[in-house]
C-alpha positions as CSV (number, residue, x, y, z in Angstrom):
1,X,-3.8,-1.0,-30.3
2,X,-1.8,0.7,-27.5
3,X,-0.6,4.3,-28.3
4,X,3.3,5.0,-27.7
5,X,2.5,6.3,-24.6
6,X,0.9,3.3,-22.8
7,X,2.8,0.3,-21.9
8,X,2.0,-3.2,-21.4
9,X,2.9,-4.7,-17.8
10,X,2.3,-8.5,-16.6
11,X,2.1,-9.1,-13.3
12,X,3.5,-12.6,-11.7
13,X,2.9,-13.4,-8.2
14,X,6.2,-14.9,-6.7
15,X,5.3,-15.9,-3.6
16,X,7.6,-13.6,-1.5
17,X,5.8,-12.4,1.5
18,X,3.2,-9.8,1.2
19,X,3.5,-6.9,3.4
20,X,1.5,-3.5,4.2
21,X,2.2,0.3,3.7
22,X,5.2,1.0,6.7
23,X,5.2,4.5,5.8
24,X,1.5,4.9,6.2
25,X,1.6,2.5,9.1
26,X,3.9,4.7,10.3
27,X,1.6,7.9,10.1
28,X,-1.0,6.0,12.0
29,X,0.6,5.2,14.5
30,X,2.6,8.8,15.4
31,X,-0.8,11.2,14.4
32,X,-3.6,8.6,15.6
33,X,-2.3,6.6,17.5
34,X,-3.2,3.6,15.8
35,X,-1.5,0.4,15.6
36,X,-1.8,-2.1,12.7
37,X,0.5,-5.0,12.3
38,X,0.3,-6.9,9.2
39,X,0.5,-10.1,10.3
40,X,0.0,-13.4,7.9
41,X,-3.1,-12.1,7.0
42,X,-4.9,-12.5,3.5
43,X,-5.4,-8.9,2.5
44,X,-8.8,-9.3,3.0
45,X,-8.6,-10.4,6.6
46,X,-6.4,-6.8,6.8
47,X,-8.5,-4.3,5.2
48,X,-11.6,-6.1,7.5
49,X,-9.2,-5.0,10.0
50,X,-8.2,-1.9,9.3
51,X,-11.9,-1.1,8.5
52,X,-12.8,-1.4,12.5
53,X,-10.4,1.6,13.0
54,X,-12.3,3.8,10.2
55,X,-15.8,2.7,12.2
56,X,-15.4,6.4,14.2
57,X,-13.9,8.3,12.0
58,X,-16.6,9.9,9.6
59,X,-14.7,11.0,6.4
60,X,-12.7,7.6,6.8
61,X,-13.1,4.9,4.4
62,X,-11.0,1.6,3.5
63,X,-10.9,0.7,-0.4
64,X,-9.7,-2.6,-1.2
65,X,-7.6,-1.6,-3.8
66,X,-4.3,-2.6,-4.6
67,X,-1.5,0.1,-6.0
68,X,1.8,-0.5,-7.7
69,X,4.6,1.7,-8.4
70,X,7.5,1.6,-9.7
71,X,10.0,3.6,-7.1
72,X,14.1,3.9,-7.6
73,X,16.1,5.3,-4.9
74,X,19.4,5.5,-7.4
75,X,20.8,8.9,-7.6
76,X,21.1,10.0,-10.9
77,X,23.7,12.6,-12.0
78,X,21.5,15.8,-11.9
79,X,20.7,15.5,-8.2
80,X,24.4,15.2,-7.1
């Protein structure tokens, strides 16, 4: 039984096009200088990729992990 604080959530893919992290591809590429395109790739073929660039860096790791959020950009009234 789910408490009143949990909610439910069902995921659908809907074939629009996958795409990678542009603010942390972003980050990369000003502080590192490393480039990553995310180019019709499965995400498997990308984190392999990605995963070359962690090879040198010791306390650098890839996790094939997936994260979703839900992000609104609408200004509310208290922030006007």
């Amino acid at each position: 039984m789910l408490t009143p604080d949990i909610r439910k959530y069902e995921l659908n893919f809907t074939n629009e096009e996958v795409t990678d992290n542009l603010s942390l591809r972003e980050k990369l590429k000003q502080q590192y200088s490393i480039r990553l395109e995310y180019d019709e790739q499965t995400p498997d073929q990308y984190f392999t990729e990605v995963a070359k660039f962690t090879e040198t860096k010791p306390k650098w790791r890839v996790r094939r992990q997936v994260v979703l959020s839900m992000l609104s950009f609408a200004k509310d009234g208290a922030s006007q």
